[in-house]
N, C-alpha and C positions, 0 to 999 in steps of 0.2 A: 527378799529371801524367804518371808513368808509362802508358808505352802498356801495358804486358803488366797489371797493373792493373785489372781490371773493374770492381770491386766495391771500395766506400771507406767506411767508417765515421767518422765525429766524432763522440767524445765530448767534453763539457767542460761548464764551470758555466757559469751564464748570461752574456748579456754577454760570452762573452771571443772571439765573433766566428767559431762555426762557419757558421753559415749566411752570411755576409758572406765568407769562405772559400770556401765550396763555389761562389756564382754566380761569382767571382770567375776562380775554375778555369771554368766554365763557359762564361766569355763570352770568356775566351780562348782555350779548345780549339775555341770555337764560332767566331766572330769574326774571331780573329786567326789561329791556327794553320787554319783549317775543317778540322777532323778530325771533324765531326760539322755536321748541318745542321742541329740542331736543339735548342732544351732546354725539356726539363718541367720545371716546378716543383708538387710533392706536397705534400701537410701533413695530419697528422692529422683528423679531424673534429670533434677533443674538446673542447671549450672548458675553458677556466682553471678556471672556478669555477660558479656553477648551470646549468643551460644556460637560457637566453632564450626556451625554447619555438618555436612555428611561428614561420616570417617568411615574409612573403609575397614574393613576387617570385622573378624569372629565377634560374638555376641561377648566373649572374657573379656575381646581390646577394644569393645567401645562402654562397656561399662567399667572396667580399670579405672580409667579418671577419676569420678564418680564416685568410687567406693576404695581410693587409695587410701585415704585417712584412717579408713579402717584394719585395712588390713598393716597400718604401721603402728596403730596400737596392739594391734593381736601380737606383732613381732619384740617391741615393745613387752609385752608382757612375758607373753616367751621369754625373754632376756633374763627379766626379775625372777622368774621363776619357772623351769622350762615345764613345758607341754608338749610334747614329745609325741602323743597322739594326735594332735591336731594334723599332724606332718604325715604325707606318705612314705617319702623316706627322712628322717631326722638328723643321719648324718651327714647329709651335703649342706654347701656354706649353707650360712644364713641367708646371704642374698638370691642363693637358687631355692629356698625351699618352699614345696608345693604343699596347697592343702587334702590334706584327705576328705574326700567328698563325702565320708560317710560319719565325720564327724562334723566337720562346718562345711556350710556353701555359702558366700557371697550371690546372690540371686536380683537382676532385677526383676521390679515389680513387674511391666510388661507381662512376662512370660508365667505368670501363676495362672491364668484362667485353666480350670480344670484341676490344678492341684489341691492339695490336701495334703499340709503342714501337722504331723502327730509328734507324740512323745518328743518333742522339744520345746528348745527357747529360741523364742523369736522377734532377731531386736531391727527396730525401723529407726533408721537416723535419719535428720534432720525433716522430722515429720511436721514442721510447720511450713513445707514448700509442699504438700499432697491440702489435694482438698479431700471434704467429706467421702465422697463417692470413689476416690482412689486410697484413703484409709478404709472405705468397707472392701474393698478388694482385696485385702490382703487379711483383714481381721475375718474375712468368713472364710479365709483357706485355714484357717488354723482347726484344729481338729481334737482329738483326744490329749488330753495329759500335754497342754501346751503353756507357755508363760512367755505371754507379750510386755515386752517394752520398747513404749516408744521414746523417742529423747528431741529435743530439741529447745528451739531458739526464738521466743514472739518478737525479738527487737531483730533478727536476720531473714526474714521471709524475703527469698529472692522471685516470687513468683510472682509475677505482676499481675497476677488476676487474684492474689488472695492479701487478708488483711489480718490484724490482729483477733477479729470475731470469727471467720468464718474458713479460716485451718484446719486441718487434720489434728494438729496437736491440741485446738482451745477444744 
């Protein structure tokens, strides 16, 4: 929550509620403090365990999977305390409701070349599945008045080309 601060790391073992942390910081510096207009939400591409092959569909249904845990913490929090902005419309059920793109977007990494991340927060889950060169992809789209954090796991690295030394998180 420090302003001087840019740059944040979580590590810890599963479960014990880094990512549930980082939005949490988010939608308060967003929300409540507005020190930022805006928050991305990152996650690796790797999947757990074989990958499932092609899937057809829009660039939302095949990153969905991928970035579901996130979006049922945001809901989640919602719950405990609503955020009503988060939502393009706020009164339909809980289980239809859309995010406002102008306050968060769920983004994969993929598709940042050329952008330019400003005046937000910008959180990367489970950053010990990115190597070096796909954590600088997304740390040099950040841009003005921006607060990185990345969160994750050295004992869950599912990428088999990466190790406890040579992660995006270590």
């Amino acid at each position: 929550m420090d302003d001087d601060v840019l740059v944040t790391s979580v590590s810890g073992n599963a479960g014990c509620g880094k990512s549930l942390l980082a939005l949490a910081s988010a939608l308060f510096l967003t929300l409540q403090e507005k020190k930022y207009k805006k928050i991305y939400v990152t996650t690796s591409n790797i999947e757990a365990t074989a990958e499932l092959g092609f899937r057809p569909g829009s660039v939302d249904e095949k990153f969905s999977p991928l970035i579901g845990h996130m979006k049922s913490l945001i809901m989640k929090l919602h719950e405990l305390r609503p955020a009503n902005k988060l939502f393009i419309d706020p009164a339909v059920q809980i289980n239809n409701l859309e995010f406002n793109p102008r306050v968060i977007e769920l983004i994969p990494l993929n598709f940042l070349r050329g952008v330019t991340l400003e005046n937000a927060v910008v959180i990367l889950d489970e950053a010990q599945n990115l190597n070096k060169y796909e954590l600088r992809t997304l740390a040099s789209r950040c841009g003005n008045n921006v607060k990185f954090i990345a969160t994750g796991d050295l004992n869950q690295i599912d990428n088999q080309y990466l190790n406890k030394e040579n992660n995006g998180l270590n």
